[in-house]
C-alpha positions in Angstrom: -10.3 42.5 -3.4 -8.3 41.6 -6.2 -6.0 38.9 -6.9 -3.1 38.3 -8.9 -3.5 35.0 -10.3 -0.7 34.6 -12.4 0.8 33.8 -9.0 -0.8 30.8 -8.5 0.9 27.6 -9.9 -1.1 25.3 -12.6 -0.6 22.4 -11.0 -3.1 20.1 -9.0 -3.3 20.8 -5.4 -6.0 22.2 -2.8 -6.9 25.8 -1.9 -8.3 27.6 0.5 -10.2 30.7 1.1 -9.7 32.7 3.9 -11.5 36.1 5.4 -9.7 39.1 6.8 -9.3 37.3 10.1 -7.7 34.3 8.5 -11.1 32.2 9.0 -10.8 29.3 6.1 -14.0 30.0 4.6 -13.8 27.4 2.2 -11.6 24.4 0.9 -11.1 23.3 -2.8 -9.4 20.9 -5.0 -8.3 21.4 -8.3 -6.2 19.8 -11.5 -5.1 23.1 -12.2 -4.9 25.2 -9.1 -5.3 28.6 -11.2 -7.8 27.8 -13.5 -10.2 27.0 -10.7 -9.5 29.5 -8.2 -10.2 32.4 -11.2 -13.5 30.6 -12.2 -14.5 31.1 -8.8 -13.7 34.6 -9.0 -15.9 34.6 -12.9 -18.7 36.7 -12.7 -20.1 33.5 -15.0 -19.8 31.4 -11.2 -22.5 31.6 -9.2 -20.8 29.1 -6.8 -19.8 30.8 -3.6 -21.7 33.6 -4.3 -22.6 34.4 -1.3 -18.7 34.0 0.4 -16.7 34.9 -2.2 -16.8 38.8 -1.0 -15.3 37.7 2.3 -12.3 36.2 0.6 -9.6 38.3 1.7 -7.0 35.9 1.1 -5.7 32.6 -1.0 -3.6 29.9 0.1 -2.7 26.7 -1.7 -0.8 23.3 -1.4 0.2 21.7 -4.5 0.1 18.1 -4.5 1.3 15.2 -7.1 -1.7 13.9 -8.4 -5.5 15.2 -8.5 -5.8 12.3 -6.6 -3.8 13.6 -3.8 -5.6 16.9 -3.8 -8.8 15.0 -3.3 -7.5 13.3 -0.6 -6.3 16.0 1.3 -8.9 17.9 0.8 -11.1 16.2 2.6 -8.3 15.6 5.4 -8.3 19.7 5.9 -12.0 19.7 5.4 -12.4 17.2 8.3 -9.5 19.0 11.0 -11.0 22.5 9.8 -15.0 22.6 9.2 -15.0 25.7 6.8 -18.5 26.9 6.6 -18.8 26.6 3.1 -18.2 23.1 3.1 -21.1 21.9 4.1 -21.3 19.3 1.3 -18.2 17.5 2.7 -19.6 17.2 6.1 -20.2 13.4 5.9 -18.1 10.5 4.0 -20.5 9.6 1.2 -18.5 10.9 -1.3 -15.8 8.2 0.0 -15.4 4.6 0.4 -13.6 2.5 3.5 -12.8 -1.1 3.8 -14.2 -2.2 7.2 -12.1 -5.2 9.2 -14.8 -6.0 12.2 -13.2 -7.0 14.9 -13.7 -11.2 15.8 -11.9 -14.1 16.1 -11.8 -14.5 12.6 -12.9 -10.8 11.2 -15.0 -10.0 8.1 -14.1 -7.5 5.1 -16.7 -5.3 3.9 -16.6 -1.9 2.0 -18.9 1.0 3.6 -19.5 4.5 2.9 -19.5 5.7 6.4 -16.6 4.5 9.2 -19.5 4.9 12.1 -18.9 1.3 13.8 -16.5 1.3 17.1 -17.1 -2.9 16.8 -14.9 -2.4 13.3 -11.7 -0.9 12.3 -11.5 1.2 9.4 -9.0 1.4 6.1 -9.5 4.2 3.6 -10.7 7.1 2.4 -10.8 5.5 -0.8 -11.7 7.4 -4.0 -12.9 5.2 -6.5 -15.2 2.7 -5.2 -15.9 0.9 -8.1 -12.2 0.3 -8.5 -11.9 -0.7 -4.4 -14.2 -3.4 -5.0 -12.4 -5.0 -7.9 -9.1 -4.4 -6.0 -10.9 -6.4 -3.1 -12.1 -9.1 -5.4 -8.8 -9.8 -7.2 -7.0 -10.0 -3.9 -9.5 -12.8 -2.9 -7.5 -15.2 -5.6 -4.5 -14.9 -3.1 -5.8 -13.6 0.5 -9.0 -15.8 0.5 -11.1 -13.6 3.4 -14.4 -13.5 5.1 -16.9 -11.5 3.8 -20.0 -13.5 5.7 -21.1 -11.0 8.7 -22.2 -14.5 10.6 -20.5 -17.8 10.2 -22.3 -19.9 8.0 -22.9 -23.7 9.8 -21.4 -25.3 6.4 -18.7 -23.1 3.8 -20.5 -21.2 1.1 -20.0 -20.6 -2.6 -16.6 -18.7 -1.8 -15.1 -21.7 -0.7 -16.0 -23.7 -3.4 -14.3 -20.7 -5.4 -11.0 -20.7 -3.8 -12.0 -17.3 -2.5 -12.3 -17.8 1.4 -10.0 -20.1 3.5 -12.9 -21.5 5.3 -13.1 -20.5 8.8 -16.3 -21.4 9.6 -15.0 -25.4 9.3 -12.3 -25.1 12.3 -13.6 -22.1 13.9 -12.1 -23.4 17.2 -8.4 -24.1 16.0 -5.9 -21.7 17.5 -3.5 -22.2 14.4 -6.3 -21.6 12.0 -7.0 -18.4 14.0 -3.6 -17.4 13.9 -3.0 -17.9 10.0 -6.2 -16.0 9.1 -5.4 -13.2 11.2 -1.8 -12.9 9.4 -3.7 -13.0 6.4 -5.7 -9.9 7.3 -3.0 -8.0 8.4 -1.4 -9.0 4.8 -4.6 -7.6 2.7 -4.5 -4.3 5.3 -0.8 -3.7 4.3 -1.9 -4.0 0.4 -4.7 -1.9 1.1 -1.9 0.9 2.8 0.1 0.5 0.1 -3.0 1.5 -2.5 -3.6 4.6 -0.4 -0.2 5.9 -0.5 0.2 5.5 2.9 1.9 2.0 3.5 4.3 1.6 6.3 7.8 -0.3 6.2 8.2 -2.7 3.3 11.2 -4.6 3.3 12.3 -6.9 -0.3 14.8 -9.3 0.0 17.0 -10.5 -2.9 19.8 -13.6 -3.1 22.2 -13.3 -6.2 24.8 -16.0 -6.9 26.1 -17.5 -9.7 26.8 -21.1 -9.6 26.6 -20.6 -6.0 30.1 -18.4 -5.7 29.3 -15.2 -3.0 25.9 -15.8 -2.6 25.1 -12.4 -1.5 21.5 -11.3 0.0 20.2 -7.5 0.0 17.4 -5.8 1.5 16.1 -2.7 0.6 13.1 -0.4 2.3 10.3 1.6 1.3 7.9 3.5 3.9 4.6 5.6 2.4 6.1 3.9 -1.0 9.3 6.0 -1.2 12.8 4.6 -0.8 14.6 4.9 2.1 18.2 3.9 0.7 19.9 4.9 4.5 18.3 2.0 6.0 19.1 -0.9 2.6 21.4 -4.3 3.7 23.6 -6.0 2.9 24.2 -10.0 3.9 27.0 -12.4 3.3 25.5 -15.7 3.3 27.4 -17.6 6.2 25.2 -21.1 6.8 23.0 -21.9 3.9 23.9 -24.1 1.2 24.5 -21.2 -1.5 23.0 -22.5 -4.3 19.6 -22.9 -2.3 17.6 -19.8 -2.4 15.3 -20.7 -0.3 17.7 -21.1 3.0 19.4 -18.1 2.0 16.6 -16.5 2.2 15.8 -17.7 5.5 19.1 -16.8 6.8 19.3 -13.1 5.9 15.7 -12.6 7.2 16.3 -14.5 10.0 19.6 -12.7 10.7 18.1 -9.3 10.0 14.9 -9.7 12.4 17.9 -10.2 15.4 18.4 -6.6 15.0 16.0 -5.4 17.9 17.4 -1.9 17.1 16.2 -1.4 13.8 12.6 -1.0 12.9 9.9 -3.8 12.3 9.2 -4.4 8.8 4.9 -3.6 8.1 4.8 -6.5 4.8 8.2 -8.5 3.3 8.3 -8.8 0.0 10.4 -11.6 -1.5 12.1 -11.8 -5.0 10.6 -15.3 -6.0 7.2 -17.5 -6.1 5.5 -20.0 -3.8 9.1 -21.7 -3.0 10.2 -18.6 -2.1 7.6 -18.4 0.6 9.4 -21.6 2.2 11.7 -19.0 3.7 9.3 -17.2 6.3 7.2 -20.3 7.4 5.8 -20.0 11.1 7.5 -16.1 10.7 4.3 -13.7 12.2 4.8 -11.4 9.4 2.4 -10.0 6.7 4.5 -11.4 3.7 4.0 -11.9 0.0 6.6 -12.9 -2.9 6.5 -11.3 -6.4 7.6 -13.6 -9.0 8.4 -12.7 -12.8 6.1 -14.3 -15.2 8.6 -14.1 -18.9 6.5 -16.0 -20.8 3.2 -14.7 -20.7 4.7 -11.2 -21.4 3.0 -10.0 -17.9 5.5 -7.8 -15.5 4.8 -10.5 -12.8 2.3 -12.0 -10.3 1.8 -12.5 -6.2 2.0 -15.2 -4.1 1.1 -15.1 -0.4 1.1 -18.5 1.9 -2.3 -18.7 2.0 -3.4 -19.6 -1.4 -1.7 -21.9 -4.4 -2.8 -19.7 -6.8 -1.2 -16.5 -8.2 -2.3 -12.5 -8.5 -1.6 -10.8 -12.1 -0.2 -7.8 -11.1 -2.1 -5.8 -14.1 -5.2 -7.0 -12.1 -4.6 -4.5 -9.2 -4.2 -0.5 -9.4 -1.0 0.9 -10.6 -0.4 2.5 -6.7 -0.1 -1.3 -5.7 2.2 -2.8 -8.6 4.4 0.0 -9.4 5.0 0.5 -5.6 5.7 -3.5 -5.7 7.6 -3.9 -8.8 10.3 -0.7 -7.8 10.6 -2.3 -4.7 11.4 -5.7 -6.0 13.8 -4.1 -9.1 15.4 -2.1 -6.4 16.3 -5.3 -4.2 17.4 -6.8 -7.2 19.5 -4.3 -8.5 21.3 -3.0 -4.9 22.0 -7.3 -4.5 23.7 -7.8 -7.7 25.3 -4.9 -7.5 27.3 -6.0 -4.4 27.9 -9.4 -5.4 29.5 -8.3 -8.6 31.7 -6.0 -6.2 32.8 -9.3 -4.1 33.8 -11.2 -7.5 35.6 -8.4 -8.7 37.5 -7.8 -5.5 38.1 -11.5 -5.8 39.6 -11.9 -8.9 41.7 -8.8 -8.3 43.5 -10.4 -5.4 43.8 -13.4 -7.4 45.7 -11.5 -9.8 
């Protein structure tokens, strides 16, 4: 059968093969979706050979990125078992981070998501890049990575690298606090993937402590969601501290039962910032701007005094951070400068 090709867009995406009964036969990705689907058809390709004849029919999905086409590839791969696939019928090609699940749970990376005793984030694609992702957050979510708690902290303590469980293994706060930081590093880990939940930012803006004004904005799979943004009026905290007006709009905003549960909160700020959500269960971080050393900004979490370099982690993590915390910044100022011009007007 022949195809007309110039159909088919040049874009990345995923295709798939189909035989006169609308059997997928087989499932591809591609950077450009036309250029491979006519090599396969290239008397030159000995790939397929023995299918291609049964190909009756082409469907395709364009996607954003090669990236995304690899992902859902294997995603169609896995719901649809084409039999010429069979080179995609186990997860070696992929990586997972593995959370087991204990009182204080280990993080490992693994080919092969087989264990019921762990949960599983991923598919990841580049595994050497997951495990530098996974070191670098170590600086400011200091996990487990032992499989058996050691009878004295190892070298990753000394390091600043683990939070040291294995020292007050029996302290309920301990085990709360390292659990919050798990769910914290799973969140990131979302947020790599493309497939992060609700994010909320908060922002104060004042100037010299006139209409102190707080803002929220939301995110969910890294995309805006501008219906659900707030706005705050700061009604209790002194307004030219940051910290308790930070308090107050979160603390005012999580009294809304009706509106969904924020996934991670990012704050506009540093470790002071973090003040603001103490003894809050909530996977938070806080993204401050670093001016002078020409860097676009670094993370804090409560669990370590160090900072994160945001150039140290993939750009799927710090561009989805840093829109999220220029949008909260820019949807904050924006109102107060409304309530100072609305003020001076009725002055006048």
């Amino acid at each position: 059968m022949e195809f007309d090709f110039k159909k088919i867009p040049l874009s990345a995406g995923v295709y798939l093969f189909k035989n006169r009964d609308g059997e997928i036969l087989y499932i591809g990705k591609a950077k450009n979706l036309r250029k491979r689907i006519r090599n396969h058809f290239s008397s030159e390709n000995q790939f397929l050979a023995q299918g291609i004849e049964q190909v009756e029919d082409i469907d395709w999905i364009e996607t954003d990125t090669p990236k995304d086409a690899l992902l859902l590839e294997r995603e169609l791969i896995r719901k649809y078992h084409p039999k010429f696939n069979i080179e995609w019928k186990d997860d070696k090609g992929y990586f997972f981070v593995a959370v087991s699940n204990d009182d204080f749970p280990y993080i490992l990376w693994t080919h092969q998501p087989k264990d019921k005793a762990k949960k599983f984030i991923g598919p990841f694609v580049n595994g050497r890049e997951l495990k530098r992702v996974l070191f670098n957050l170590r600086e400011i979510l200091p996990y487990r990575s032992c499989r058996k708690l050691p009878k004295k902290p190892c070298l990753w303590f000394d390091l600043g690298k683990c939070i040291g469980v294995c020292r007050k293994r029996k302290t309920k706060s301990l085990k709360e606090k390292y659990n919050l930081l798990i769910r914290t590093l799973e969140e990131i880990l979302k947020i790599y993937l493309g497939k992060s939940g609700r994010l909320e930012c908060y922002d104060i803006s004042n100037i010299s402590g006139d209409f102190a004004s707080g803002g929220m904005v939301v995110f969910e799979r890294n995309k805006k969601v501008s219906s659900q943004y707030r706005l705050f009026k700061i009604k209790r905290a002194k307004s030219q501290d940051d910290v308790a007006c930070l308090r107050e709009i979160i603390l005012r905003r999580l009294k809304h039962k009706e509106w969904k549960n924020p996934d991670l909160i990012v704050l506009d700020g540093g470790k002071a910032q973090l003040k603001a959500i103490r003894k809050l269960d909530i996977p938070t971080i806080a993204l401050a701007k670093e001016k002078r050393k020409r860097i676009s900004g670094k993370i804090y979490s409560p669990f370590s005094k160090k900072g994160l370099d945001l150039k140290k982690l993939p750009s799927e993590i710090s561009s989805t951070l840093l829109a999220l915390r220029d949008e909260a910044h820019r949807f904050t100022i924006t109102y107060h400068k409304k309530r100072r011009k609305k003020y001076l007007f009725e002055e006048l």
